[in-house]
N, C-alpha and C positions, 0 to 999 in steps of 0.2 A: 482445467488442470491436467496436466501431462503424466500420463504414467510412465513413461519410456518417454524421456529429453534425450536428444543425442548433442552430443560435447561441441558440435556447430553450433546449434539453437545455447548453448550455453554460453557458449563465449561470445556472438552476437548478441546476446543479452548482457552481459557484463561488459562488455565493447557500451552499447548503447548508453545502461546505468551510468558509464563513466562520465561518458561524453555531455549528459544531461544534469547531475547531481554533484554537489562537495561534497565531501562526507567530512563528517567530523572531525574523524582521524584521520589526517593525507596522508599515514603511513597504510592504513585498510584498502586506499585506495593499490598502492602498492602489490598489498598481498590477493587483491582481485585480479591484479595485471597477470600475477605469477599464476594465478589460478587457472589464465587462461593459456598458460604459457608450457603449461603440463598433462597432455590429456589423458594420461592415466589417474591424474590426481581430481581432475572435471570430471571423469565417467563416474567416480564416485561420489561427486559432488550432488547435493541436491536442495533445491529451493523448497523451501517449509515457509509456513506462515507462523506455526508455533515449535517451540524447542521442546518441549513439555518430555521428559521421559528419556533422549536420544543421547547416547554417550558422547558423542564428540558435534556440538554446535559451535556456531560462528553466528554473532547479533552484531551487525554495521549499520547505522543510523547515519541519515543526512543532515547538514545543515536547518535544513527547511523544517526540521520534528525534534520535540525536544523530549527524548528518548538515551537512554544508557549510551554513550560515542559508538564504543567497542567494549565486545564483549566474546572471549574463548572461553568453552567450558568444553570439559573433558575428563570422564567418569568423575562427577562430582566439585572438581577444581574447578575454580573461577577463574581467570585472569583477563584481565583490563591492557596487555603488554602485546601490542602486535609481534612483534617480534619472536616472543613467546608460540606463539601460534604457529609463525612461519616456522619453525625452526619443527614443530611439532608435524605440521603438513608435509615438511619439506622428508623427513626423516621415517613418514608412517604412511606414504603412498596407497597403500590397498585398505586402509580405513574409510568407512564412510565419513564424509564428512555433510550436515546439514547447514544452512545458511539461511538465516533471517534476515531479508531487507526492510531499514524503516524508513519510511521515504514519503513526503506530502500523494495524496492520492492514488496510496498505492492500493485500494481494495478497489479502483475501477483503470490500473491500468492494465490494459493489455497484453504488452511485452510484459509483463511480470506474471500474470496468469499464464499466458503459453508454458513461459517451465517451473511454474506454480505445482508441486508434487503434494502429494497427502502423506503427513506424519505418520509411518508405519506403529507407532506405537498409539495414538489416537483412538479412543475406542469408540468416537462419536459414530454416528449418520450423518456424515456431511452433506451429503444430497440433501437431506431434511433441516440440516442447519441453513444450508444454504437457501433454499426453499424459503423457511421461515423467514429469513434474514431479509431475501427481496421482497416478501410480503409486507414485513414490518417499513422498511425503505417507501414502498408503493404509499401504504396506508398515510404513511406521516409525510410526503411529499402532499398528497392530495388533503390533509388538514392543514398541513401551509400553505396549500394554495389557496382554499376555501378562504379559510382566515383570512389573508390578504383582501381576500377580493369583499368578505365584506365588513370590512376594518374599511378599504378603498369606498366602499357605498355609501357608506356613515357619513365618512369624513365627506361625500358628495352632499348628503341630503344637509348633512351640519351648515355648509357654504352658502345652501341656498337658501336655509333659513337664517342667516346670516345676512343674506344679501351680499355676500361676497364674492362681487364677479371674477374678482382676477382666481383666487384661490377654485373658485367653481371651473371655469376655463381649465385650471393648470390641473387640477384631479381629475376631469372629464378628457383629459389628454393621457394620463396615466392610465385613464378605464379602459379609452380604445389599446392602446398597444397591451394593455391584460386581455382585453378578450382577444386580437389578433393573437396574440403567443399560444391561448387556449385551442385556435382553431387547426 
């Protein structure tokens, strides 16, 4: 996460978001073009994962998540109106403005981490959230793996008590490319 983005790495980042994702609202898309189109109005811009607290946010969802389209909020006002927004950006330049993207696999992409910033208003330990959070990831990848492989055992030893050569062959085929992936 970035503590100082510079308004390049920003709008290469919203260049790319464009070029890969629909958003829901193909006017949001719009009002990201203009975003990069003003870098007075980028320097102040910053990428949040949460809105929690910040006077003036921006929530723009993809196609691909089925999340709020669009979403401007602005000491306390909500509105759903791009337009609304732009006219607000357009006319209040030295405001911060924060921006949540919701977007399929966005908690492991990359480009979005780089100008991934921390919520000034946040009172967590992120470091410890984050910490815990790959911990938790670790632990329950390695009990679906476990599981799998002996859900896969079972179902081997079931076949042979069975006497079921085709089904034994086609799980015993399954078992090597699990353990090769393990290796």
């Amino acid at each position: 996460m970035g503590e100082c983005v510079t308004v390049s790495e920003k709008k290469e980042f919203i260049q790319w978001f464009l070029s890969r994702y629909e958003l829901q609202k193909r006017e949001a898309a719009w009002l990201l073009n203009y975003l990069c189109s003003e870098d007075q109005l980028l320097k102040r811009t910053h990428f949040v994962d949460s809105l929690c607290h910040l006077p003036k946010t921006l929530l723009i969802s993809t196609r691909c998540v089925r999340m709020t389209p669009f979403k401007f909020m602005k000491n306390q006002r909500v509105s759903a109106d791009v337009e609304s927004a732009f006219y607000d950006l357009r006319t209040n330049k030295t405001e911060d403005l924060y921006v949540s993207l919701c977007f399929k696999d966005k908690a492991t992409c990359p480009e979005y981490a780089a100008v991934l910033e921390v919520n000034p208003m946040e009172r967590q330990d992120l470091v410890q959230d984050t910490l815990f959070s790959l911990m938790a990831e670790m632990i329950l990848d390695e009990s679906v793996r476990e599981f799998r492989k002996k859900d896969l055992y079972r179902r081997i030893d079931e076949a042979l008590e069975r006497g079921d050569e085709k089904e034994f062959l086609q799980l015993t085929e399954q078992w090597l490319k699990f353990v090769e992936k393990e290796s």
